[in-house]
BAFI-3210 file (N, C-alpha, C; in Angstrom, 3 decimals, decimal comma, padded with zeros to 6 digits):
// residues 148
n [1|2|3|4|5|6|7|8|9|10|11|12|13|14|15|16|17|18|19|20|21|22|23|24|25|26|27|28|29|30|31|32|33|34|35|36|37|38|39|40|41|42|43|44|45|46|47|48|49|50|51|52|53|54|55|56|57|58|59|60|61|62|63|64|65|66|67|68|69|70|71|72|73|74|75|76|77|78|79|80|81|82|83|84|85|86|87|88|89|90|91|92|93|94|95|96|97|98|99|100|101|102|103|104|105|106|107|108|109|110|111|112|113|114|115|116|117|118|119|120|121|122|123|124|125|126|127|128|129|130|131|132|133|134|135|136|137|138|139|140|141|142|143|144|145|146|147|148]
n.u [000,969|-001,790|-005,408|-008,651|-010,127|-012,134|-011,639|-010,199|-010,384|-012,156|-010,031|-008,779|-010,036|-010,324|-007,634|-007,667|-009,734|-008,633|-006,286|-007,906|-008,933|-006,287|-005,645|-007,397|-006,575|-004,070|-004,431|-005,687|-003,353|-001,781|-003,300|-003,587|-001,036|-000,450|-002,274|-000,958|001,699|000,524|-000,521|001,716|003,423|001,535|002,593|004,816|006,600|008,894|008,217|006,795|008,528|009,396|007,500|007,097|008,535|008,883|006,561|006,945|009,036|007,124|005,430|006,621|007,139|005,038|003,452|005,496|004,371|001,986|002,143|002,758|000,477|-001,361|-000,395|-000,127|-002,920|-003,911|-002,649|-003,648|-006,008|-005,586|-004,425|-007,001|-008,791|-007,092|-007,032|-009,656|-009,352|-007,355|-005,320|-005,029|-002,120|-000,477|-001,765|-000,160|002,651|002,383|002,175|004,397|006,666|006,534|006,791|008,880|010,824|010,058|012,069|011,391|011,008|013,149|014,442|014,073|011,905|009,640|007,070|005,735|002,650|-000,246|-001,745|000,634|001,139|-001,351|-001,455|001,419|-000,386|-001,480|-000,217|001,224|-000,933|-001,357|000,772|000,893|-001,533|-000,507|001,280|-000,373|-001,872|000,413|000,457|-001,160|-001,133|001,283|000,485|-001,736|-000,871|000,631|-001,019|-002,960|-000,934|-000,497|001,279|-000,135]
n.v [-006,962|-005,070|-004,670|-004,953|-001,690|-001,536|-003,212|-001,729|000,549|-001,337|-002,713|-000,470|000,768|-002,017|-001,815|000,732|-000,222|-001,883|-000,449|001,503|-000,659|-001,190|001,126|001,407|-000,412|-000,403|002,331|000,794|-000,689|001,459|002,410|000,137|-000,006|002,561|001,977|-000,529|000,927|002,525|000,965|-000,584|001,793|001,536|-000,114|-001,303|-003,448|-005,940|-007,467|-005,531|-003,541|-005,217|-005,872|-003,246|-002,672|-003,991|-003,765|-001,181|-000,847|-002,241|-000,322|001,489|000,598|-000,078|002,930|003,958|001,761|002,674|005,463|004,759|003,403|005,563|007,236|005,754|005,469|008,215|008,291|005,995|007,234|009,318|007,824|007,100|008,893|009,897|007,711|007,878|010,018|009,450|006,765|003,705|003,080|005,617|006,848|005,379|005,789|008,945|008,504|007,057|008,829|011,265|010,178|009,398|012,189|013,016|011,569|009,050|006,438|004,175|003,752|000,761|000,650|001,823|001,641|-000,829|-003,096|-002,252|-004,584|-005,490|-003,435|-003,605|-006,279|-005,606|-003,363|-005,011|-006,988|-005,119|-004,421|-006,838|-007,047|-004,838|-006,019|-008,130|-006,932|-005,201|-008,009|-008,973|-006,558|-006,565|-009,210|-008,865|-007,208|-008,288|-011,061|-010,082|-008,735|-011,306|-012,646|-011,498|-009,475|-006,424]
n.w [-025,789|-025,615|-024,285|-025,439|-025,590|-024,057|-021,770|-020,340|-018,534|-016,464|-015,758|-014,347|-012,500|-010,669|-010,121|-008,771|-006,546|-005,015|-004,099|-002,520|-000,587|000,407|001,653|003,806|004,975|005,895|007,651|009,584|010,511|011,308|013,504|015,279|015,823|017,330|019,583|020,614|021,712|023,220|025,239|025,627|027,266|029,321|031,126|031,369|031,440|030,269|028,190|026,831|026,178|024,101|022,598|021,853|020,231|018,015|017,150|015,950|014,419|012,628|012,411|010,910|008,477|007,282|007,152|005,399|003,243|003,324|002,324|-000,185|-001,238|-000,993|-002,986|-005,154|-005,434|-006,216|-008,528|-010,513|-010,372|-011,936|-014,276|-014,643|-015,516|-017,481|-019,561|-020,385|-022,135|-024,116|-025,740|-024,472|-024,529|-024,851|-022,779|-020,253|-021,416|-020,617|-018,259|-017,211|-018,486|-016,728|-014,094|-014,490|-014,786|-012,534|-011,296|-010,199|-010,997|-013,167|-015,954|-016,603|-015,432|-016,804|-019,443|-018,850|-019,026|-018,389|-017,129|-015,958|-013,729|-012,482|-011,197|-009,524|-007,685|-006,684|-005,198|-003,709|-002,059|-000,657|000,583|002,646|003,948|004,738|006,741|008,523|009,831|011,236|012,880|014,572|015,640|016,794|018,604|020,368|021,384|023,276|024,909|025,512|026,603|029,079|029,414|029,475]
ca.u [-000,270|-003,099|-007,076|-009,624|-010,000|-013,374|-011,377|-009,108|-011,656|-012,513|-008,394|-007,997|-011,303|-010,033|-006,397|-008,382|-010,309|-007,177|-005,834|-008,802|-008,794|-004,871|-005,312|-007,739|-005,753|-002,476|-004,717|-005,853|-001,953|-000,982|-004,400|-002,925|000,626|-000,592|-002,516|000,067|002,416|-000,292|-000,443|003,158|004,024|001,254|002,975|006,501|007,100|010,103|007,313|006,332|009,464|009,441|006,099|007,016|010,291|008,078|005,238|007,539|009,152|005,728|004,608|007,185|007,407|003,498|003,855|005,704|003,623|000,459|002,457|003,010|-000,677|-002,169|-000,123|-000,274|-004,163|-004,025|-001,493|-004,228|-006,754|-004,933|-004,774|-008,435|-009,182|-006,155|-007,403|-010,809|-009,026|-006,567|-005,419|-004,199|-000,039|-000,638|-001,816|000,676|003,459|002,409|002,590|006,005|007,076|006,078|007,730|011,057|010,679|009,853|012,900|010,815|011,563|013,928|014,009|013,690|010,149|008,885|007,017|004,630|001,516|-001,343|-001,859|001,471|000,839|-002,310|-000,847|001,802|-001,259|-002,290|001,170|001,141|-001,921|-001,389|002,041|000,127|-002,786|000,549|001,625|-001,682|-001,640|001,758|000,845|-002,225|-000,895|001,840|-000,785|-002,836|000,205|001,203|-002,152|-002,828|000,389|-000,351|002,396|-000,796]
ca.v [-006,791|-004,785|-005,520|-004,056|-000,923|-001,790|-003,809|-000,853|000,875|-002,047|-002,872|000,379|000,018|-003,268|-001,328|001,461|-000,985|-002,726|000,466|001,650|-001,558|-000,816|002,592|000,969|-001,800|000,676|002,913|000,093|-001,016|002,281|002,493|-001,100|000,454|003,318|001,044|-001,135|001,456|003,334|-000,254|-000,881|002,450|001,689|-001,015|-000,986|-004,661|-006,146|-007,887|-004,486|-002,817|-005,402|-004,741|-001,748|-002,381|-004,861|-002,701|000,644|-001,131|-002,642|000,278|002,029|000,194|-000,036|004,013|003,907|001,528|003,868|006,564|004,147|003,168|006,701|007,556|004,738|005,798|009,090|007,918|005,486|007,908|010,241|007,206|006,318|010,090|010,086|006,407|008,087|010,971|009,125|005,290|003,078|002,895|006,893|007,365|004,761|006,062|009,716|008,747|006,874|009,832|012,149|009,755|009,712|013,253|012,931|010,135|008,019|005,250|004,467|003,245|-000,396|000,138|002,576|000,703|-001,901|-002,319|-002,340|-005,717|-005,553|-002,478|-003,900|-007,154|-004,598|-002,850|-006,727|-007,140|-004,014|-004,584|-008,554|-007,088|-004,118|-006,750|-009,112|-006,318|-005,447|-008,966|-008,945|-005,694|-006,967|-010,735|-008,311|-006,558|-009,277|-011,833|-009,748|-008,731|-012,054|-013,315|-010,800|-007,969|-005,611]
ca.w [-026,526|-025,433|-024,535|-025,268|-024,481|-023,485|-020,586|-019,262|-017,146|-015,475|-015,382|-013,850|-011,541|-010,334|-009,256|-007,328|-005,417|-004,509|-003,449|-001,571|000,313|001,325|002,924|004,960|006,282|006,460|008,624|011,054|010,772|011,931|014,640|015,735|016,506|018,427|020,085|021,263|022,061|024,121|026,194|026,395|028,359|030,555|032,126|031,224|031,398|029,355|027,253|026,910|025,669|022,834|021,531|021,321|019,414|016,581|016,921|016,061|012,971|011,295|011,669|009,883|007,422|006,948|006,896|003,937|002,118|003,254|001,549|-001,628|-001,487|-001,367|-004,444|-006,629|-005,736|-006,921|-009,951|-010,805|-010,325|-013,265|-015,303|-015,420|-016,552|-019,288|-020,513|-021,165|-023,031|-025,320|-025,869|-023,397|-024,689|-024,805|-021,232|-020,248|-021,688|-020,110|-017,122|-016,981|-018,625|-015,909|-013,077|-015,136|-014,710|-010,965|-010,377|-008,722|-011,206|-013,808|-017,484|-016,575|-014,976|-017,988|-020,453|-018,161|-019,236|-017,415|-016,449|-014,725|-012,865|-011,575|-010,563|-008,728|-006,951|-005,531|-004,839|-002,557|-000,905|000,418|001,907|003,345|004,429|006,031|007,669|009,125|010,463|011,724|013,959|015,179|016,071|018,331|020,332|020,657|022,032|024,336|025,556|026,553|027,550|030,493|029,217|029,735]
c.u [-001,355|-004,220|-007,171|-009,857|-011,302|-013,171|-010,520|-009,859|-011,972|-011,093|-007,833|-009,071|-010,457|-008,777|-006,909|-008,814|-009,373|-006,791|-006,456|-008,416|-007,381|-004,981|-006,668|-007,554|-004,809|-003,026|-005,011|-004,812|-001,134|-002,338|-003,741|-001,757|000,433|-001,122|-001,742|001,159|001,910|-000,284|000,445|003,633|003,106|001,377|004,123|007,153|008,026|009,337|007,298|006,971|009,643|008,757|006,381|008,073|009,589|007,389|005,731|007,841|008,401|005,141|005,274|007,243|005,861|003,736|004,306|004,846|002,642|000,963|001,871|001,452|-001,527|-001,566|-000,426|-002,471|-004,796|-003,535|-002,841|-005,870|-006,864|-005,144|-005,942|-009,203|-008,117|-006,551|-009,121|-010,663|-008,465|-006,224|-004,824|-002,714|-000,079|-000,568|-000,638|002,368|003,701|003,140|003,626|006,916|007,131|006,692|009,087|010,968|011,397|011,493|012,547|010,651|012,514|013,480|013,609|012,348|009,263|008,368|006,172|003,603|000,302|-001,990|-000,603|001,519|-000,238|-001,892|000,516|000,891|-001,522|-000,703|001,523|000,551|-001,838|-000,369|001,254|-000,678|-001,544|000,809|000,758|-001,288|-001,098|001,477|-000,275|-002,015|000,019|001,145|-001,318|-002,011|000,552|-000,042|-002,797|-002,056|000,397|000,655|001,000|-002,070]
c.v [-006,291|-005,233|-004,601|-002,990|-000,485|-002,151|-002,968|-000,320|000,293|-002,704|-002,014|000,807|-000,494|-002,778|000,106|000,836|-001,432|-001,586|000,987|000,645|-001,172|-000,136|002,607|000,479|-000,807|001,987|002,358|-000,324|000,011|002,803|001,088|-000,764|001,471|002,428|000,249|-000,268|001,948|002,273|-000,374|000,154|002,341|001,032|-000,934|-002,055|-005,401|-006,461|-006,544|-003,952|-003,858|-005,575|-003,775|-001,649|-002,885|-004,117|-001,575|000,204|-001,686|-001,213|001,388|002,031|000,442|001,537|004,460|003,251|002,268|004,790|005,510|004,232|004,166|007,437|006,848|004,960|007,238|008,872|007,022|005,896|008,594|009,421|006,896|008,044|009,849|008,455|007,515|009,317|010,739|007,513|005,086|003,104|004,565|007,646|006,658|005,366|008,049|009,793|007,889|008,056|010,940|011,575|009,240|011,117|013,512|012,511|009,725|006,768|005,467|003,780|001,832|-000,362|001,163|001,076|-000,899|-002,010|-002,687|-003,358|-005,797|-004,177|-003,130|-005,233|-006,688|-004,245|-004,209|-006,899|-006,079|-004,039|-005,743|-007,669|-005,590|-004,803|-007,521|-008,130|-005,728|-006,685|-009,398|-008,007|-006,072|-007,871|-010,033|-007,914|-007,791|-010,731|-011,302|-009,472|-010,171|-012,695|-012,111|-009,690|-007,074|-006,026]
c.w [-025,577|-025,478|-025,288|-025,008|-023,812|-021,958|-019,566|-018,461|-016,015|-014,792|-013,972|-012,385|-010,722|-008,938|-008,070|-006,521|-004,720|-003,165|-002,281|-000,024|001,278|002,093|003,829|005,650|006,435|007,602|009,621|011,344|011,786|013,634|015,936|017,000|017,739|019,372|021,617|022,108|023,208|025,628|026,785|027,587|029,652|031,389|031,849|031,312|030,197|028,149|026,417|025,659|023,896|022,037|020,997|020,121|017,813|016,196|016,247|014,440|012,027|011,077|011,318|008,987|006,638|007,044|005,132|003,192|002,285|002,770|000,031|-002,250|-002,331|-002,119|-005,059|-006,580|-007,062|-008,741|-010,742|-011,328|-011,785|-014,116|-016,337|-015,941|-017,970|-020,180|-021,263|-022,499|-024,255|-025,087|-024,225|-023,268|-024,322|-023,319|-020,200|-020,224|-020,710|-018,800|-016,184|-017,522|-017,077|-014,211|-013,503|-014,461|-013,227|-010,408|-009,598|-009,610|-012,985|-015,218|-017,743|-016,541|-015,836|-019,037|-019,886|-018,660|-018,195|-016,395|-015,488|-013,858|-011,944|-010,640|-009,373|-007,912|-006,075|-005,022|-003,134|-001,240|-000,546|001,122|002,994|004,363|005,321|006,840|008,844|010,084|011,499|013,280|015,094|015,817|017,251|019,568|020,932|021,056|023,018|025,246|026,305|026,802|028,821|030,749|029,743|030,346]
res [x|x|x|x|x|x|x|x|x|x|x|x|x|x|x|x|x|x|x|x|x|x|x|x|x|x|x|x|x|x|x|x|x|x|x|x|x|x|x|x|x|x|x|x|x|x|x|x|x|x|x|x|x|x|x|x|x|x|x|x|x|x|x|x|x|x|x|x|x|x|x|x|x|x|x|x|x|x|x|x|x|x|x|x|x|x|x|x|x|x|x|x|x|x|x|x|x|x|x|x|x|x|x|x|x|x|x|x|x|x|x|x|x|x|x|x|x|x|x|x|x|x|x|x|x|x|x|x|x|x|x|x|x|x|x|x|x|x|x|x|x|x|x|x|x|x|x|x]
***
């Protein structure tokens, strides 16, 4: 069951901000990594080498979700123009249509509605925001445990 569609705007609001927020932490995630990496070769200490090894795969992984992010921005973006054009199931339905299309998801995840998309978007951004965390708590362990 559908709101309002007084409340989608601010639904779809709510999931930009989210997003926003992400591809700010997924850029200090990936500022973090260089970071660290930039440190590790300048000492070369075993510590070192496994900074670099944690550090390499957060911020791979964080990579990808900064891809995910800065689509589901744009994607979200599209939405909150096609909500102002036609209903909510309408725009909805467009644009699971249009990533069938793509194959970038399948018939299970067609058919969400909005509230679980956005709860998705928060979903995104805490593990974005842990991963953040994660790359930062590396540098910053090894930095003063005296690796650099």
């Amino acid at each position: 069951m559908n709101d309002t569609s007084a409340s989608v705007p601010f639904k779809i609001a709510s999931a930009r901000g989210l997003l926003d927020a992400g591809l700010i932490v997924s850029i200090c995630t990936q500022v973090a990594a260089w970071l660290g990496l930039a440190l590790a070769f300048a000492l070369g200490a075993w510590l070192c080498v496994a900074v670099v090894c944690v550090s390499g795969a957060v911020a791979i992984l964080a990579l990808w979700l900064l891809i995910r992010v800065a689509l589901d921005r744009r994607l979200f973006g599209a939405l909150a123009h096609s909500t102002a054009l036609t209903n909510e199931d309408d725009a909805l339905a467009a644009l699971d249509h249009a990533l069938q299309r793509l194959g970038w998801i399948d018939e299970t995840k067609a058919g969400r509605t909005l509230d679980a998309r956005v709860r998705g978007v928060a979903r995104l951004v805490r593990l974005v925001t842990l991963l953040a965390i994660v790359q930062v708590l590396v540098v910053a362990v090894a930095a003063l445990s005296g690796a650099f």
